[in-house]
N, C-alpha and C positions, 0 to 999 in steps of 0.2 A: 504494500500500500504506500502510495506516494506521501510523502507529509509535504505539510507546508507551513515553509518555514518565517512568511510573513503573520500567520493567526496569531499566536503566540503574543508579539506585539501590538496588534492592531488589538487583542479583545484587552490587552491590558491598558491600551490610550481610551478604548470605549469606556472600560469601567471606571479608569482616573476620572474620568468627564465626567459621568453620573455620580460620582460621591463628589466631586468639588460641586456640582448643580446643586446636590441635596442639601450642600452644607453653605451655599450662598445663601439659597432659598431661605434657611433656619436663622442666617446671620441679617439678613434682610426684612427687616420690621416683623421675622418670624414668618414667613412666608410658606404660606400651604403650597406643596408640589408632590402627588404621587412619582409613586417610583416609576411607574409607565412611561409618563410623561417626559423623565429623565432621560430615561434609554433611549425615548424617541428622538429626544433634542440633542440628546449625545450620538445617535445614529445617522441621524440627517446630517449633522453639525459637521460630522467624518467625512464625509461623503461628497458636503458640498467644498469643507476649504480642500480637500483632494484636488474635486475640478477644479475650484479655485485656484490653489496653485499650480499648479498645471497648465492653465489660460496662462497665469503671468509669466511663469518661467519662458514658453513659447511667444507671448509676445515679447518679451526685453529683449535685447541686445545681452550678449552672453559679456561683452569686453568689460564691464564693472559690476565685480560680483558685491559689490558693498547697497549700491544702488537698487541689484536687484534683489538681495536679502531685505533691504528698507520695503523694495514695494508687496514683496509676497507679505512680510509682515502687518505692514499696514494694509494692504487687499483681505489679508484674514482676518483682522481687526473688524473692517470693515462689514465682511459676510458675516462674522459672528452678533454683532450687534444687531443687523437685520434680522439675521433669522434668530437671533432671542426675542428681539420687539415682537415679531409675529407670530412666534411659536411658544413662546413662554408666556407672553402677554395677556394670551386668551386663553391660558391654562392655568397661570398659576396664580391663586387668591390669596388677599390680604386675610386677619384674622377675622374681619366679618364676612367675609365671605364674596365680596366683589373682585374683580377681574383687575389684575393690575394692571390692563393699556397697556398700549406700546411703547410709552415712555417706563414704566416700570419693569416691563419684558427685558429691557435694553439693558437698565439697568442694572439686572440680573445678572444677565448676560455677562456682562463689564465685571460685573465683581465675579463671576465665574472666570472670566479670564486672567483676571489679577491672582485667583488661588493657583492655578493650574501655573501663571510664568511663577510666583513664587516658589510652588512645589519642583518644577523644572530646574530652578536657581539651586534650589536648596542638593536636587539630586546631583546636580553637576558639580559643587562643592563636596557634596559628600560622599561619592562614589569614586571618586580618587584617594581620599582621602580612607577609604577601606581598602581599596586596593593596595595603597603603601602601608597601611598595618597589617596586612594579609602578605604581603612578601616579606617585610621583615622578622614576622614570624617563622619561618619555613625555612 
């Protein structure tokens, strides 16, 4: 049986994205979000900055790669905010029970993305820093 060796990370970026959703959501005026809705937004959310980056890398010019790491970034920036305003927006409710809008979706969104670059920062700091305590052990 063939494996494949892309799942492995891709289901582990899907689930990072749904527990940073659930825990915006909770950090956000307390914000009600089923788990469904998480998956979804974490599934679509995959899916689309994929095309997403994909569009930008093919259109830039390959000769400044600084330029085009700013624009896929900021392009993902971008698609993630829209598709939180629209997909979170009109899922996910305050504590009484109203729709938080597209302005709120966004919002969501935004602080979703602020947990996931933190948690990112924090791996990249600290996964070298195991890996030098793991060789000098040995």
């Amino acid at each position: 049986m063939p494996e494949l060796p892309g799942l492995g990370p891709t289901a582990f970026t899907i689930f990072s994205y749904v527990v940073c959703v659930k825990l915006a959501a909770r950090l956000y005026r307390r914000t009600q979000l089923g788990w469904t809705h998480a998956c979804v937004f974490a599934v679509v959310l995959f899916i689309v900055l994929f095309a997403v980056g994909a569009a930008v890398r093919s259109l830039g010019d390959n000769s400044d790669p600084i330029n085009q790491s700013l624009a896929d970034i900021a392009s993902g920036l971008v698609a993630q905010l829209g598709l939180g305003a629209w997909l979170l927006g009109s899922r996910a409710r305050t504590t009484a029970g109203a729709p938080l809008e597209l302005k709120g979706g966004a919002l969501l969104a935004l602080m979703t993305y602020g947990l996931v670059f933190s948690l990112s920062f924090a791996a990249a700091i600290a996964l070298p820093l195991f890996a030098r305590l793991a060789g000098n052990h040995t």
